[in-house]
KOLTI-405958 format. One record per atom (N, C-alpha, C, O, CB): x, y, z; residue in one letter; residue number from 1. Coordinates in steps of 0.05 Angstrom, whole numbers, plus 5000, padded with zeros to 4 digits. Glycine has a CB too. Example, Ala and Ser with C-alpha at 12.3 -4.5 7.8 and 13.67 -1.06 7.14 Angstrom:
<nodes>
<node <5264,4886,5156>,"A",1>,
<node <5246,4910,5156>,"A",1>,
<node <5264,4934,5156>,"A",1>,
<node <5285,4934,5169>,"A",1>,
<node <5226,4911,5181>,"A",1>,
<node <5257,4955,5142>,"S",2>,
<node <5273,4979,5143>,"S",2>,
<node <5258,5001,5157>,"S",2>,
<node <5268,5023,5161>,"S",2>,
<node <5282,4988,5114>,"S",2>,
</nodes>
This chain:
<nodes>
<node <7360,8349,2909>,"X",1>,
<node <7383,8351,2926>,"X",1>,
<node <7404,8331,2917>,"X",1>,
<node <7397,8308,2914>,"X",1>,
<node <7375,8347,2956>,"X",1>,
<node <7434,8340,2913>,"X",2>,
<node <7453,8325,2901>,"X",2>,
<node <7462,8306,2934>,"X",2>,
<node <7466,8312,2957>,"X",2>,
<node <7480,8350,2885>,"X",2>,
<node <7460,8276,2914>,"X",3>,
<node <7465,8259,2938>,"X",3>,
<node <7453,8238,2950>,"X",3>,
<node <7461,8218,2960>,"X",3>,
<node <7466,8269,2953>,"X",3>,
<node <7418,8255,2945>,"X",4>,
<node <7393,8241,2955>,"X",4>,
<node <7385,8220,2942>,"X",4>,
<node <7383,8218,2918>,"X",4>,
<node <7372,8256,2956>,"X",4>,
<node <7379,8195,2968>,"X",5>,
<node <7361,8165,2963>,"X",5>,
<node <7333,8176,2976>,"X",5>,
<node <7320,8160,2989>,"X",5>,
<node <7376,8131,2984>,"X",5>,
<node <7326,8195,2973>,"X",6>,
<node <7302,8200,2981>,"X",6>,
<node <7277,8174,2962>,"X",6>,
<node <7283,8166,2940>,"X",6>,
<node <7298,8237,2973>,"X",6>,
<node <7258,8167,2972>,"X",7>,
<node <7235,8154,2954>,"X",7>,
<node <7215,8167,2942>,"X",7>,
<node <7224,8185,2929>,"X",7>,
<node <7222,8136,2967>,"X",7>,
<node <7194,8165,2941>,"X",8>,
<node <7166,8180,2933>,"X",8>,
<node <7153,8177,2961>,"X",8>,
<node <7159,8165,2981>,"X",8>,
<node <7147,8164,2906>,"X",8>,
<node <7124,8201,2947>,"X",9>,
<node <7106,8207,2973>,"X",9>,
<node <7103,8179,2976>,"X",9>,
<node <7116,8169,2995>,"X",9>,
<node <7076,8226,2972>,"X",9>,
<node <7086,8161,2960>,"X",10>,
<node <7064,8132,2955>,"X",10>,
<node <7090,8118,2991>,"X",10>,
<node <7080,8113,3013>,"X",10>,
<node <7070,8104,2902>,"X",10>,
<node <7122,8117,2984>,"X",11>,
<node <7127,8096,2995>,"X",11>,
<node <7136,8113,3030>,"X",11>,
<node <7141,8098,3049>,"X",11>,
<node <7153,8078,2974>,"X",11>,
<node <7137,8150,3037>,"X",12>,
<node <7139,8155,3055>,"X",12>,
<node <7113,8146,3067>,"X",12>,
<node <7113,8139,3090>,"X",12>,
<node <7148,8177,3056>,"X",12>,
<node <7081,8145,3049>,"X",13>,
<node <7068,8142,3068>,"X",13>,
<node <7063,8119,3081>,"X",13>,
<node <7051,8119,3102>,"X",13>,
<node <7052,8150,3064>,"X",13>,
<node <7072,8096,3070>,"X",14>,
<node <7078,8071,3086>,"X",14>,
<node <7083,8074,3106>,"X",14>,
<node <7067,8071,3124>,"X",14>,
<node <7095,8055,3080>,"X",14>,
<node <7116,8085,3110>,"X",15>,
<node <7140,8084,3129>,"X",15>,
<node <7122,8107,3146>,"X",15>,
<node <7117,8098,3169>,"X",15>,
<node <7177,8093,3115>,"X",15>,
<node <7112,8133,3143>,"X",16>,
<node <7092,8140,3164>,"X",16>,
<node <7080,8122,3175>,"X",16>,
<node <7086,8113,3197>,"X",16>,
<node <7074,8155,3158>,"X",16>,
<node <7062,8113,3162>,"X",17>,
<node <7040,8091,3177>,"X",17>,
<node <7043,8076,3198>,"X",17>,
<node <7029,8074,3218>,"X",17>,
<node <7032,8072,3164>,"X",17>,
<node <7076,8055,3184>,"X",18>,
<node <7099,8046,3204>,"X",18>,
<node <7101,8055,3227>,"X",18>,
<node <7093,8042,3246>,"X",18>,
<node <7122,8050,3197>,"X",18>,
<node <7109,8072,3230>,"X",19>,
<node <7122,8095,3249>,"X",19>,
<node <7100,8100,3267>,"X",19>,
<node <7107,8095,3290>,"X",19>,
<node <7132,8126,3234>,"X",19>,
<node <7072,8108,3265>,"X",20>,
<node <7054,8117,3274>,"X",20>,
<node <7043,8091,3288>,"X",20>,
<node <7028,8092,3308>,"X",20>,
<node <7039,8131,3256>,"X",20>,
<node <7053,8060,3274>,"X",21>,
<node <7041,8041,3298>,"X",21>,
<node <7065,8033,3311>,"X",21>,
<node <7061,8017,3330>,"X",21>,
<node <7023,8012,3289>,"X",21>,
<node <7093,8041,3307>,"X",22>,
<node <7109,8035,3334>,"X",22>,
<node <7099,8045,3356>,"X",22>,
<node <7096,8034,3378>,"X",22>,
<node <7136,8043,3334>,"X",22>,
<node <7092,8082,3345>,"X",23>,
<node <7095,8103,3360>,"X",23>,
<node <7065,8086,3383>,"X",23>,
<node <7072,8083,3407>,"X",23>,
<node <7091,8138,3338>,"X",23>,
<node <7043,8078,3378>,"X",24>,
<node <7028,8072,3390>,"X",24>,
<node <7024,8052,3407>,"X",24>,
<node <7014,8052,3430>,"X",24>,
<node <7019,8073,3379>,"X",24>,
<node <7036,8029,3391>,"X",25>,
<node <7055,8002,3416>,"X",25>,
<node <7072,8017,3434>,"X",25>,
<node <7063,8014,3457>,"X",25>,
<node <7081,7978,3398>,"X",25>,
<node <7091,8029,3434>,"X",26>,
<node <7108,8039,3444>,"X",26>,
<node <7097,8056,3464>,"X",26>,
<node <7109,8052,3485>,"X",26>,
<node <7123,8049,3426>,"X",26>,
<node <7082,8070,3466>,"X",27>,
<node <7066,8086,3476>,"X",27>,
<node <7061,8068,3506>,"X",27>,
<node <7071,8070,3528>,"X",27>,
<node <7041,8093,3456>,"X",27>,
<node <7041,8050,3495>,"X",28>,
<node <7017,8027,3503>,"X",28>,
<node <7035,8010,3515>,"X",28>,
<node <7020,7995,3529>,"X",28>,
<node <6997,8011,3477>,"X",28>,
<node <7058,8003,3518>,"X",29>,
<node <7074,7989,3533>,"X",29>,
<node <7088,8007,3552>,"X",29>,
<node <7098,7994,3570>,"X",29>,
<node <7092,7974,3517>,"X",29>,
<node <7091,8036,3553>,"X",30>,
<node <7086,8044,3581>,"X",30>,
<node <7071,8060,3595>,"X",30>,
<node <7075,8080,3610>,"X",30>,
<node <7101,8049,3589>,"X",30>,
<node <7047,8042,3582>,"X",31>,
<node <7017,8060,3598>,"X",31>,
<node <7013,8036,3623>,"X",31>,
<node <6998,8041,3642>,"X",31>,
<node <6977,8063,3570>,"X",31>,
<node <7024,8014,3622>,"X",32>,
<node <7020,7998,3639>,"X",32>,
<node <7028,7965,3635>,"X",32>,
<node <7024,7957,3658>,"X",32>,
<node <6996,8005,3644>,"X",32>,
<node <7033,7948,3623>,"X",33>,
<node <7029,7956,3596>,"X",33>,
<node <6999,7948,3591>,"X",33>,
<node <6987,7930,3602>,"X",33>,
<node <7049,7941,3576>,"X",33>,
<node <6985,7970,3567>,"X",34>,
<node <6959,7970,3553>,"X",34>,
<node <6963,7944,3539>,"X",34>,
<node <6983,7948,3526>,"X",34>,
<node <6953,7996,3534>,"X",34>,
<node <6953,7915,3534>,"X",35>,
<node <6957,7906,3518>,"X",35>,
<node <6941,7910,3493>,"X",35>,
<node <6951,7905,3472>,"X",35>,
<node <6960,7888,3526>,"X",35>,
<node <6911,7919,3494>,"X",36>,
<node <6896,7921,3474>,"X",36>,
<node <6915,7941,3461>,"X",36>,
<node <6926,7933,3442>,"X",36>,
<node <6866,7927,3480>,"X",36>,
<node <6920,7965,3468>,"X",37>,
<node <6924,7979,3449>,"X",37>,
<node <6960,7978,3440>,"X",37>,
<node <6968,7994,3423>,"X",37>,
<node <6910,8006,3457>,"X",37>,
<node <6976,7961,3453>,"X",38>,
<node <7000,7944,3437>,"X",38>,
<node <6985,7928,3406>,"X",38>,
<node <6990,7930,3382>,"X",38>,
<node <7013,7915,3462>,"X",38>,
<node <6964,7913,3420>,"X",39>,
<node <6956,7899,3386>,"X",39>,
<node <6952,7920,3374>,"X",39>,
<node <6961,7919,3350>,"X",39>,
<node <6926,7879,3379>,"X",39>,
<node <6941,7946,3382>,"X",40>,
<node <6928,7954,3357>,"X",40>,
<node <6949,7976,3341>,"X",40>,
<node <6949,7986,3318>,"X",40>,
<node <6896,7967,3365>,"X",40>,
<node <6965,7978,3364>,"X",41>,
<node <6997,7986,3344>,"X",41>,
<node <7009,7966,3331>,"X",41>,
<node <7026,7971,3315>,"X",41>,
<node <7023,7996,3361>,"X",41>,
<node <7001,7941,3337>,"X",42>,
<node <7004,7916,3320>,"X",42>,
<node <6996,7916,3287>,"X",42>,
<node <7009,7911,3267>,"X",42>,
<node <6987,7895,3334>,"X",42>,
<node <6973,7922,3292>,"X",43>,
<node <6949,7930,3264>,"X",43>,
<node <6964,7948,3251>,"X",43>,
<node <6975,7947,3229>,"X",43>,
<node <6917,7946,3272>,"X",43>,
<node <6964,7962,3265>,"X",44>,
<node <6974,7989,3252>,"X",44>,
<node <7001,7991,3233>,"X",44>,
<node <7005,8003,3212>,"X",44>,
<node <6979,8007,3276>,"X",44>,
<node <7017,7975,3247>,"X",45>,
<node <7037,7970,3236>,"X",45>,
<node <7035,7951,3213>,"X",45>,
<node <7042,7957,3190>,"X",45>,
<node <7052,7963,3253>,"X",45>,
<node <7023,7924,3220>,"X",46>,
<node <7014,7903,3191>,"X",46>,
<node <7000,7921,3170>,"X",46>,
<node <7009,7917,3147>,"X",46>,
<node <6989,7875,3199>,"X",46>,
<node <6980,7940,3170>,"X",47>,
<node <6971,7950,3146>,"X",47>,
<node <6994,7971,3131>,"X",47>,
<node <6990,7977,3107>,"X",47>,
<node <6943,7966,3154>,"X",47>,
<node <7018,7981,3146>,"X",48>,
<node <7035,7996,3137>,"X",48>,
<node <7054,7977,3115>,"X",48>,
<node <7064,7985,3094>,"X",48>,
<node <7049,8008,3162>,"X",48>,
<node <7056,7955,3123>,"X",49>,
<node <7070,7940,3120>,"X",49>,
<node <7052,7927,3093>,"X",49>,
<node <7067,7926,3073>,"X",49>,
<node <7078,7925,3146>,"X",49>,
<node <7025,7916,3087>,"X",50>,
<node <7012,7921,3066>,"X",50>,
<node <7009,7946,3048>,"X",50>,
<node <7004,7942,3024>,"X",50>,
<node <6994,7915,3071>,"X",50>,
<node <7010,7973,3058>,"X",51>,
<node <7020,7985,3042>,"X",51>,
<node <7043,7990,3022>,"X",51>,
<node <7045,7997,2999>,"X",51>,
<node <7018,7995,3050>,"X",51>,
<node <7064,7982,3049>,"X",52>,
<node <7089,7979,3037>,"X",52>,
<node <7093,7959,3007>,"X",52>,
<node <7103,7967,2986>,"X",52>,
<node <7106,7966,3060>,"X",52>,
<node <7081,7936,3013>,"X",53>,
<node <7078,7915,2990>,"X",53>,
<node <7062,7929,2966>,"X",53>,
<node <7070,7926,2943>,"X",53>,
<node <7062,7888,3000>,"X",53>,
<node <7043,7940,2971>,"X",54>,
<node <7022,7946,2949>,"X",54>,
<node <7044,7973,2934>,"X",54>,
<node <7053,7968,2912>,"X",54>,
<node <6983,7959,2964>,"X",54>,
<node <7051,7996,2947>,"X",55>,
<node <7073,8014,2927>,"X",55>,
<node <7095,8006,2916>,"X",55>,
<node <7108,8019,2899>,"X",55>,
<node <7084,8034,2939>,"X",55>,
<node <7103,7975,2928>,"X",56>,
<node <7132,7963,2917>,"X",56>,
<node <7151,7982,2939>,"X",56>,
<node <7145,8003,2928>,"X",56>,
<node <7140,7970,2877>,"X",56>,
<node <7161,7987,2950>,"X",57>,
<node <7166,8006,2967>,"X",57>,
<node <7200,8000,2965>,"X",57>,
<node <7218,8017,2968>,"X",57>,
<node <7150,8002,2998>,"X",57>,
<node <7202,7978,2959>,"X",58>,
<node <7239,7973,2954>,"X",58>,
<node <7252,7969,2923>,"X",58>,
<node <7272,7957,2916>,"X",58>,
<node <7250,7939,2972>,"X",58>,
<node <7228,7985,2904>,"X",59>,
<node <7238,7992,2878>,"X",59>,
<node <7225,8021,2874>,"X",59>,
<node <7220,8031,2852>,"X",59>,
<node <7228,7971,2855>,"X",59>,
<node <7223,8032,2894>,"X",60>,
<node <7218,8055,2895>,"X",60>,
<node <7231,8080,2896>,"X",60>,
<node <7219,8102,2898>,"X",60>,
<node <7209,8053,2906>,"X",60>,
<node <7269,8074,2893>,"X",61>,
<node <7290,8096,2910>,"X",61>,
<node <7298,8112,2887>,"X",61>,
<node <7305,8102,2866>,"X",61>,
<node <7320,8082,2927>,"X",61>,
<node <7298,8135,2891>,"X",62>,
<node <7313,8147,2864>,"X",62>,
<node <7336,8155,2880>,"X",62>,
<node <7338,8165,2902>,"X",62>,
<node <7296,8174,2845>,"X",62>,
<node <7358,8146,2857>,"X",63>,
<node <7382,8149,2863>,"X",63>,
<node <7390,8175,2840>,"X",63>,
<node <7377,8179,2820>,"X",63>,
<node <7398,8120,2862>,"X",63>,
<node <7411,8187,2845>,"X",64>,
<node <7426,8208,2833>,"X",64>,
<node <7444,8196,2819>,"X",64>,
<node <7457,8175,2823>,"X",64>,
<node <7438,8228,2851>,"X",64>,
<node <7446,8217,2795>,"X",65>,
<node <7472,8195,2772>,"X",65>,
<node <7502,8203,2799>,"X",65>,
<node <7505,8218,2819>,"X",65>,
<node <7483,8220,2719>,"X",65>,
<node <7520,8182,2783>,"X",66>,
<node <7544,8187,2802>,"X",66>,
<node <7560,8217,2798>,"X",66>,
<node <7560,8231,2777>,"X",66>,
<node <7566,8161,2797>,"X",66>,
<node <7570,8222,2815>,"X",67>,
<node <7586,8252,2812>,"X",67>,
<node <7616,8245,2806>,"X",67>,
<node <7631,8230,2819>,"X",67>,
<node <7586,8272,2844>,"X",67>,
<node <7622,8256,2787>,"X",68>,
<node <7650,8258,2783>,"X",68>,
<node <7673,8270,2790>,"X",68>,
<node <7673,8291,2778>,"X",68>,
<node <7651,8261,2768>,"X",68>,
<node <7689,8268,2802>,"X",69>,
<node <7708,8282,2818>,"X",69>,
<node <7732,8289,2798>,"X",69>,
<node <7750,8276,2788>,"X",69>,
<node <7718,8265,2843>,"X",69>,
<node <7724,8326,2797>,"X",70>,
<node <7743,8340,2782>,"X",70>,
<node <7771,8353,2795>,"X",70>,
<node <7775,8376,2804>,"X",70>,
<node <7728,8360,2771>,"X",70>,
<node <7791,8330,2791>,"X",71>,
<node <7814,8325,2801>,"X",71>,
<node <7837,8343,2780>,"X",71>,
<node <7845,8338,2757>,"X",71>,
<node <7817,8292,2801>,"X",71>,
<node <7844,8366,2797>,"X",72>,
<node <7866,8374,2766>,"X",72>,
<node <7891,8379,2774>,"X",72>,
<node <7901,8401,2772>,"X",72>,
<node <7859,8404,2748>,"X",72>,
<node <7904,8356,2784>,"X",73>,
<node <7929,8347,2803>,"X",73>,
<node <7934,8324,2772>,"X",73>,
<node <7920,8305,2764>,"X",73>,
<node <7920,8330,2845>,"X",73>,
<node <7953,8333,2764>,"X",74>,
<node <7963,8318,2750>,"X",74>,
<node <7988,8320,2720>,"X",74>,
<node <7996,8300,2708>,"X",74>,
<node <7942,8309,2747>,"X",74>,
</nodes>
C-alpha cells in the first residue's frame, strides 16, 4: 500500500501483546477494582514490552520511497 509505515508481523505481535495487557488492567480496574488481575495486565504488558526489545521493534518500519509530484503547470 502506497504511503504505508506499516512494521512486520515479529513487531505487531508485541504491540498485540501490549494491547491485550492494557485490555486486561483496564478491564480489572472496573471489575472493582481487581487488583490481582491489574498486576497481571501488568505482566502482561512487561513481557510485550520484552518482546518489543528482543524484535528491535523501533528499527523495524518500512517506509515507502518518496512520491514525486507530477506537476505540469509550468
Amino acid at each position: 500500500m502506497a504511503g504505508s509505515h506499516g512494521g512486520s508481523l515479529k513487531s505487531w505481535l508485541a504491540v498485540i501483546v501490549i494491547l491485550i495487557g492494557f485490555t486486561v488492567g483496564g478491564v480489572a480496574l472496573c471489575l472493582g477494582p481487581n487488583w490481582t488481575l491489574v498486576w497481571v495486565g501488568a505482566g502482561i504488558i512487561a513481557v510485550g514490552g520484552v518482546i518489543a526489545l528482543v524484535v528491535d521493534i523501533f528499527s523495524d518500519v518500512i517506509i515507502d520511497a518518496p512520491r514525486v509530484s507530477q506537476d505540469n503547470h509550468g
